[in-house]
Structure formats: C-alpha cells, structure tokens
C-alpha positions, 0 to 999 in steps of 0.5 A, a space after each residue: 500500500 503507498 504512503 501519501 505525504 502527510 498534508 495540513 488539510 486546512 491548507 491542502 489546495 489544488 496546484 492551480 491555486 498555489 500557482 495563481 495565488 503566487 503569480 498574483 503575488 508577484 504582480 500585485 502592486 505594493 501598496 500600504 493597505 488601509 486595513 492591513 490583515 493579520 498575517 500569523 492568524 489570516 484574520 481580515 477585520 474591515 469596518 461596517 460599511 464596508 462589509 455591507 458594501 462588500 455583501 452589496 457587490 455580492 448579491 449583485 453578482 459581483 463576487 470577483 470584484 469583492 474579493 479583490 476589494 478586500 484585497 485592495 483594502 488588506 494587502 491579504 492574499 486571493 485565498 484569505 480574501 476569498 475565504 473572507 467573502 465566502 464567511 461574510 456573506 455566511 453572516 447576517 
C-alpha cells in the first residue's frame, strides 16, 4: 500500500491555486493597505460599511470584484480574501 505525504488539510489546495495565488503575488502592486490583515492568524477585520458594501457587490453578482476589494483594502492574499467573502456573506 503507498504512503501519501502527510498534508495540513486546512491548507491542502489544488496546484492551480498555489500557482495563481503566487503569480498574483508577484504582480500585485505594493501598496500600504488601509486595513492591513493579520498575517500569523489570516484574520481580515474591515469596518461596517464596508462589509455591507462588500455583501452589496455580492448579491449583485459581483463576487470577483469583492474579493479583490478586500484585497485592495488588506494587502491579504486571493485565498484569505476569498475565504473572507465566502464567511461574510455566511453572516447576517
């Protein structure tokens, strides 16, 4: 029976993923976020208004565009800005 190599799950991701959020990464801007995120714990804390705007460009249809605005706003990367979108429009 082979062995697989131990992954963290919570950061197991297709290479597609890895790929893109390093590219980005490369290609980003450097700019001093308005609402920098905790690096250590991947935690983005952003104002009221800004949430709900956030929610507004969801139910609008306009996903990607959150997402990079969180990015914009934190300096976070394509997944800790995706997962952030993904928990906010979760919330009520």
């Amino acid at each position: 029976m082979a062995r697989r190599k131990s992954v963290n799950p919570k950061h197991s991701e297709p290479p597609i993923l890895a790929w893109l959020e390093k590219e980005f990464a490369r290609v980003r801007k450097e700019v001093t976020p308005l609402y920098p995120y905790d690096a250590k714990t991947n935690t983005i804390h952003l104002p009221q208004g800004i949430e709900e705007e956030l929610r507004l460009l969801v139910l609008m249809g306009n996903k990607v565009e959150a997402v990079k605005r969180v990015t914009q706003l934190t300096g976070a990367g394509l997944r800790v800005s995706k997962d952030y979108i993904d928990n906010l429009v979760g919330k009520k």
